[in-house]
C-alpha atoms as an extended CHARMM CRD file, in Angstrom:
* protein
*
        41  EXT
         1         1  UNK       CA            133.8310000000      129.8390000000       26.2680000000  PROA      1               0.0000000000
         2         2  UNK       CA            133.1190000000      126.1830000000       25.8180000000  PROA      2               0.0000000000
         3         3  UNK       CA            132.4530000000      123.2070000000       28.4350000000  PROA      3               0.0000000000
         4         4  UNK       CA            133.3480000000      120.0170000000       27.4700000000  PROA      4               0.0000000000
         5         5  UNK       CA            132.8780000000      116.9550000000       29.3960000000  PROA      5               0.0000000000
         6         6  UNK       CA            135.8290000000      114.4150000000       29.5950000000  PROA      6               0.0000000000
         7         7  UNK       CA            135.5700000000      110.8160000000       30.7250000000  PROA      7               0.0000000000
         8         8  UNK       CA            138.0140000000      110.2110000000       33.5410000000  PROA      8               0.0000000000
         9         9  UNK       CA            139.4190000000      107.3470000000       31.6920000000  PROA      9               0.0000000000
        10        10  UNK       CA            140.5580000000      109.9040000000       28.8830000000  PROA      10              0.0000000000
        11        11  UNK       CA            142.6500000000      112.6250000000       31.3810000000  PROA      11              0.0000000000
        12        12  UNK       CA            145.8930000000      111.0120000000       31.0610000000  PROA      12              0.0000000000
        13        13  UNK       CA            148.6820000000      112.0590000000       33.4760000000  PROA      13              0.0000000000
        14        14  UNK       CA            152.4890000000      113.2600000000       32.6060000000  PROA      14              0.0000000000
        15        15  UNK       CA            154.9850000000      110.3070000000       32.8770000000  PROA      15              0.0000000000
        16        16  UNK       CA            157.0880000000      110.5370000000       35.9880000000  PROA      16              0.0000000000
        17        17  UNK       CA            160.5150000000      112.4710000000       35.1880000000  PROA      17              0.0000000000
        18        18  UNK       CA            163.7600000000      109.9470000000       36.0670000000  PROA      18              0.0000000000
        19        19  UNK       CA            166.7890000000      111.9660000000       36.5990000000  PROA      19              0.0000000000
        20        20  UNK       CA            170.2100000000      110.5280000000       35.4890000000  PROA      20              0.0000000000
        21        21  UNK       CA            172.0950000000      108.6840000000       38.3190000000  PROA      21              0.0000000000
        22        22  UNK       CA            174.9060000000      109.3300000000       36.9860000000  PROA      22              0.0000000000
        23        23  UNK       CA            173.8320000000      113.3480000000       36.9190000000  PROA      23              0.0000000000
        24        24  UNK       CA            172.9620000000      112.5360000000       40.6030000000  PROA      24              0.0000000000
        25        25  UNK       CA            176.0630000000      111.3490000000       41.9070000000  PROA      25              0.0000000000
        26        26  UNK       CA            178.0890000000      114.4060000000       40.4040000000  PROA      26              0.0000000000
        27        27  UNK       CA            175.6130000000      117.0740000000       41.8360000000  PROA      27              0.0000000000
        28        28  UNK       CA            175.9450000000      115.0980000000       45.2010000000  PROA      28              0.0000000000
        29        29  UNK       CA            179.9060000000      114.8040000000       45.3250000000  PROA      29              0.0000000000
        30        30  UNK       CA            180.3570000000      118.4940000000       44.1030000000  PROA      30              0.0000000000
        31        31  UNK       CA            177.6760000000      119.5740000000       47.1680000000  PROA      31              0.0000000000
        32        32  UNK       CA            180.1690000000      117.6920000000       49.2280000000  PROA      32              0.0000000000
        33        33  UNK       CA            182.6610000000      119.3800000000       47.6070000000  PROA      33              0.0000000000
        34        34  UNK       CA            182.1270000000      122.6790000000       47.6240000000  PROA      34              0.0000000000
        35        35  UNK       CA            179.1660000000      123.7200000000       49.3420000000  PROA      35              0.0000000000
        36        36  UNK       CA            175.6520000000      124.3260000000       47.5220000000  PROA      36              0.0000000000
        37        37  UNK       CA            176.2140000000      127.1130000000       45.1060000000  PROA      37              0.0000000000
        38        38  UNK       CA            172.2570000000      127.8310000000       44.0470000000  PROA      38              0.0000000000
        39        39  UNK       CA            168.7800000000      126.4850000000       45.3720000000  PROA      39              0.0000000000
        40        40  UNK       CA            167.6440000000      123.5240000000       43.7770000000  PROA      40              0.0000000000
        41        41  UNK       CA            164.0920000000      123.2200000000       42.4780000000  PROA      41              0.0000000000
């Protein structure tokens, strides 16, 4: 097994998923709709 040291400045985080609005507003109006079908993650 190997150790390596990493300068903070180097660890670079994942960019921030965005979820499509549009993707949004469907999942919202068919919750309205019809009830939530499955759990959402």
């Amino acid at each position: 097994m190997r150790i390596l040291e990493i300068p903070i400045k180097k660890i670079r985080r994942p960019l921030y998923h965005q979820n499509d609005p549009q993707k949004v507003q469907t999942l919202m109006a068919s919750i309205s709709e019809i009830g939530l079908q499955e759990p959402i993650d």
